[in-house]
Each structure stands twice: as C-alpha cells, then as structure tokens.
N, C-alpha and C positions, 0 to 999 in steps of 0.2 A: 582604604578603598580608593582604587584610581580612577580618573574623572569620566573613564569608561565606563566604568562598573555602576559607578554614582549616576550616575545618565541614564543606564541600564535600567536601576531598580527604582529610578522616578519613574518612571513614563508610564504612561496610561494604555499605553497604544494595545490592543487585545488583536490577536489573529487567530482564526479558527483552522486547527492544524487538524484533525480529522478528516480521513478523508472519503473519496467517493472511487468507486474502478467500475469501470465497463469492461469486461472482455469476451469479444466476440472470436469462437472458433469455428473454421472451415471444414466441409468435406472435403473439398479437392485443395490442394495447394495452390499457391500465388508465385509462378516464379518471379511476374514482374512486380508482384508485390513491394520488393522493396528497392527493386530499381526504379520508383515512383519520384518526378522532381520530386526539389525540397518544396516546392509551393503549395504542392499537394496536402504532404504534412501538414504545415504553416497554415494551411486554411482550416485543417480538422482541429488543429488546438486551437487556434485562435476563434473557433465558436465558442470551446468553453470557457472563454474567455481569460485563459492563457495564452503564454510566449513560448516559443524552443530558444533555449541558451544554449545549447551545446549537444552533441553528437558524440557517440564509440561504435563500435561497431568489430563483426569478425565474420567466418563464414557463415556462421547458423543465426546471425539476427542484429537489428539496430537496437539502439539505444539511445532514447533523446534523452536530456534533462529540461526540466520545463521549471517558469518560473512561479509555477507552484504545482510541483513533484514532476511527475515520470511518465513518456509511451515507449513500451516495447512493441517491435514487429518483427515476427517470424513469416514464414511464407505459407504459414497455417493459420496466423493466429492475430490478435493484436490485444495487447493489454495495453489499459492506459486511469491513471490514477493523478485524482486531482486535489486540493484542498483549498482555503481560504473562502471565498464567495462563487466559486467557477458554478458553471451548471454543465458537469459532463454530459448530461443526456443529449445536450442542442448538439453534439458531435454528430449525432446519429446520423442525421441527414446529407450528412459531408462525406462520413464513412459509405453510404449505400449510392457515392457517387461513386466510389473507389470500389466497390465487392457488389456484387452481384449477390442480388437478397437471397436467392434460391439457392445460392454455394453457402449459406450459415447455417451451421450442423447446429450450434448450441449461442445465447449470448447470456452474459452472466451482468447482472447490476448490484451492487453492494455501497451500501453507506451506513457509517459507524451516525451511533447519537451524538449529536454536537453538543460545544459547551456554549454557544452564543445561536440558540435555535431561530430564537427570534431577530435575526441579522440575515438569515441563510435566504436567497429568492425565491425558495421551494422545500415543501418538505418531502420526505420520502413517497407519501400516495400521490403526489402530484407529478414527483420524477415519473414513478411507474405509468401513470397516466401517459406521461409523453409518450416513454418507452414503448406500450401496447400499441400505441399507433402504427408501429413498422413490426415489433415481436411481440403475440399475445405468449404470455407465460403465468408462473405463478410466484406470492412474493410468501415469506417468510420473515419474523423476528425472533431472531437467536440473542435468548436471553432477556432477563428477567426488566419489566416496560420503565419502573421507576428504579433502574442501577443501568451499569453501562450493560450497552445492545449492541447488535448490527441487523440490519434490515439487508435481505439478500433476497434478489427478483431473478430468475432463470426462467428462458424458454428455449426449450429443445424442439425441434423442428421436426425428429422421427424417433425410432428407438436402433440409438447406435449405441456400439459400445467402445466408449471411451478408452484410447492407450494408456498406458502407467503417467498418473498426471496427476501432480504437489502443490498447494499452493500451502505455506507456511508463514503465519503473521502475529506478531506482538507489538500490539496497541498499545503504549503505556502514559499514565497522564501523571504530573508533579512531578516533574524531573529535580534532581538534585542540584540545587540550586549551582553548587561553581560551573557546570556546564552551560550557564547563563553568559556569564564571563568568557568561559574559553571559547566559544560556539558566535562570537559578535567579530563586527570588524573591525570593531573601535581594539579589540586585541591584538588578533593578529588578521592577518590578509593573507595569510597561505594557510589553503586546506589542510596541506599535507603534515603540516604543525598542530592544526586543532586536530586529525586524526592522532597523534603520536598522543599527544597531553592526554585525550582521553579514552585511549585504549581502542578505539573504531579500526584502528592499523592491521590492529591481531584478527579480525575478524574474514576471512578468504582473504588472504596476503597474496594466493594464485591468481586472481581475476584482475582481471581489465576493468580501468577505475578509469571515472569521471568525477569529480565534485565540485562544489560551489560553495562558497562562504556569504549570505546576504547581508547588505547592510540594512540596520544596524544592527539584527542579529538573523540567526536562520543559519541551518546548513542542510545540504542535501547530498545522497551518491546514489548513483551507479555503477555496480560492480557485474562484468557479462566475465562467461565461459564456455564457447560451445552454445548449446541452446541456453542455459542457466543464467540465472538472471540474481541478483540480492539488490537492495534499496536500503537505502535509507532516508526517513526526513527529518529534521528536527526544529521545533520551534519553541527553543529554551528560554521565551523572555517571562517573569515572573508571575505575570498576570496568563494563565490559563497555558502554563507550557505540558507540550506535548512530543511526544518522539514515536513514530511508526517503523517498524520493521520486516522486510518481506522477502523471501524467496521461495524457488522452484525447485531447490537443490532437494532429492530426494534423501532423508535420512531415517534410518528406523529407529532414531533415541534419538530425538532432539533435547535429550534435557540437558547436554550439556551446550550444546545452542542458545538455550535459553538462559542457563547460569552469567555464561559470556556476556549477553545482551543486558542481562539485567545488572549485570556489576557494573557494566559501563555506567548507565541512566541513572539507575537506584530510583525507581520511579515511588512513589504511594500506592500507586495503584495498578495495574495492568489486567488486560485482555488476549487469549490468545485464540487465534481461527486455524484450522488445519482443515482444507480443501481438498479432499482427494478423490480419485478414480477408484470404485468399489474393486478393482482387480489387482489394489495393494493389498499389503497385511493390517487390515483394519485393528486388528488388537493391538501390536505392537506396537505402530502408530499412535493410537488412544493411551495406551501403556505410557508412553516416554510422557507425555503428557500431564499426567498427573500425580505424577514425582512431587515428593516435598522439597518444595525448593526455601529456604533459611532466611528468615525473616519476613516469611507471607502466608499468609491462609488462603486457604481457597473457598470464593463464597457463593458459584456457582459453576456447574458443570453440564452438559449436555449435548447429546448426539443425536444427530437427524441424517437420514438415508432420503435422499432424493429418487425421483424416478427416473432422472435423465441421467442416473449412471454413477452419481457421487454422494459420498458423504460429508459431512459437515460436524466438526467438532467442537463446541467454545465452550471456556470456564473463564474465569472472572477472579481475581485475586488481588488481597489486597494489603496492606503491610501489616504484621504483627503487631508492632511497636504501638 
C-alpha cells in the first residue's frame, strides 16, 4: 500500500455524496437566459452554498462544474444538482431574481436519503416547506422508508403537456474499493488518467467533457451534446462512498447503460430513477429496466404516473454475493 492509499484508508473524514436537484422548466424560452453575467450564476450557487469551478458550453446549453456537483442552463430550463451539506432550495430566491415566476411551467425538487442524516441543515419536509413558499406542489417518496428512497416534490403551474423529456439516474453506494485509490489526488492529478484506469473514458467518448479530480479524493464530469447532458459524481473514500450517475440522453434499453456503469463502480448496492414525459414508450422504457443484470437482485420496484405529465420509475438492487 503506497502512503496515498494508506492516508486514504485512515481517515475519518465522511462526506455526504447524495444528492439533492431542483429543476425548474419554462413556458416561453430565455434567450438571454444564458447570456446572463457570470455574477449572476455565482450568486445563485453560492446560496446553496457552493462554488462554480469551471464552465463548457456549446450552442444548445452551459455547463458549470460546481464544487460540489453540477448546473445545467438551457434557454428553457435549468437544472441544478448539489451534494455534501448545501441547501439547494435557498437558490430559489436568487433564481426568481433571474426568471419571472409566471414563465415556470413546472419545478421539480428531489432528494435521495442520506447516509449522515443527522449532519444535513434540513430535512426533506423542511426543504418543501421552503420550497411552497414561491411553488405550492405535491411531494412523494419513491420507495421503500427504512431501505434506500428518493423524496421527489413537483409543482406544475397548469395542465401542459410535456415534450419528449428523460431523465436517467443510478444512485449507487459501496463502491469498489480500488476506485478509492485511483479517484484521489494523492494518485494522480490528471482527470483524463483516472478516466482511462477506470473505464469512465468509454462512456459518450462523443461529448464535450469537463472534469475535476478533488483533493484528497473526489471526482466529478461533465459530459454536453447538443441539448444532452451526462454527469458524473464520485466520492470513493471508504467511509460512506458513493458514485451518482445521470443523463437526458434518450435510450429505449438502457440496460446496456447500466451494465457499463456498473462494471465501472461494482457498487453493493444501487438505485435507479427514470423520469420521463408520459408521451415516451412507457413499456419499453420500464422494460430495459428490469433486465437481470449479474451479480444483483432486485429488492424493490415501482411506478408512479404523476398528473403534471410524467412518470417516475425506481427499483432498488442490491449485490447477490
């Protein structure tokens, strides 16, 4: 063991990698949306009490990296996903300096269960509470109270109907311990090495990439195309590691999606959410889903149809072995 490694698996230090996303979408588009100074940004993360590191960008949307996870901005939409101790909701306020409250068709809040609950400023009834302040809506918990959840709060503002719209995510927790090692800076200090070692390279090789290596461990990307967006977080230190995965990329079988992901991590355990517009192919979609995937059970499943236009898919899995 080199005295990276050995540093690594002392430490105590716990960080809470789960995360929380707000995203609020528009009826009319934003052209100046995202010709908005940086300052403007810079004040909306820096409520939740995050930083912007870095910036990509192409015609159809930006891409921050923040220093703890990711805002996307289209000129419709904005997603924005945080972790560690942040309180995304305080954003709100910053956001409705920026968007005119009567232009938000829909806004979505979602937060996974944490592993350090009692560390977090708030819990999920308390974010909502913020939340209804500016959007009354309704909340939901997808999945079962004592195994892994997500709590997801939407309020739609009329009855519109949604265009062809994916969100795709695999939550997984006990990552495979040598990505503890490879994934630190005490190893290497170029992203683009910790992508090659552990396979992350092969995943959209087409998209436009951003990442970061934290010290003394952590990594994070950015991958844009077009409108499409992929993330990744990862926070492989022993104590409570966890790895998030997410895109917009529409696919009707992601289970080869998911093979890829998982042979990366080799997690214990994992969660997957698929967010869609009721005017996909719901089957097919659910279908890829629930493939047996080798070396994991599945320990729960379930589907909910929303009234503002979307469904919501989550199963729960967890290693055979």
């Amino acid at each position: 063991m080199n005295n990276s490694q050995e540093k690594l698996e002392n430490t105590s230090c716990k960080f809470e990698g789960p995360e929380k996303k707000l995203e609020i979408i528009l009826y009319e588009p934003m052209s100046e949306f995202r010709n908005l100074s940086s300052g403007s940004w810079e004040r909306v993360v820096k409520a939740s009490g995050a930083e912007i590191i870095s910036k990509i960008e192409n015609s159809r949307m930006d891409a921050y990296l923040l220093s703890e996870s990711s805002l996307f901005v289209w000129e419709d939409r904005i997603l924005m996903i945080t972790c560690g101790q942040t309180q995304l909701v305080n954003t709100i306020p910053e956001l409705l300096k920026i968007i005119d409250k009567s232009n938000v068709a829909m806004a979505f809040y979602e937060r996974k269960n944490f592993m350090y609950p009692g560390e977090q400023p708030s819990d999920f009834e308390a974010d909502v509470a913020q939340v209804e302040k500016f959007f009354k809506g309704k909340s939901y918990r997808l999945g079962p109270a004592n195994h892994d959840h997500v709590h997801v709060f939407y309020s739609s503002h009329s009855a519109i109907e949604p265009s062809e719209d994916v969100t795709f995510q695999i939550l997984m927790c006990g990552l495979d311990r040598s990505l503890s090692k490879i994934l630190s800076a005490g190893y290497t200090k170029n992203p683009e090495l910790a992508e090659k070692l552990t396979g992350i390279d092969r995943l959209y090789p087409d998209m436009k990439r951003d990442t970061y290596l934290f010290s003394p461990y952590g990594y994070s990307l950015n991958a844009i195309k077009k409108a499409h967006y992929a993330t990744i977080h990862v926070t492989p230190q022993p104590i409570g590691s966890y790895a998030s995965f997410e895109t917009n990329i529409i696919d009707q079988d992601f289970s080869k999606l998911i093979s890829e992901v998982i042979s990366i991590f080799k997690p214990q355990k994992y969660s997957m959410l698929l967010t869609a517009s009721c005017d996909n192919d719901t089957p097919a979609l659910y279908e890829s889903m629930m493939k047996n995937f080798p070396g994991y059970r599945m320990t729960e499943k379930s589907i909910y149809e929303f009234d503002c236009g979307y469904f919501v898919t989550f199963v729960n899995l967890e290693s055979a072995a």
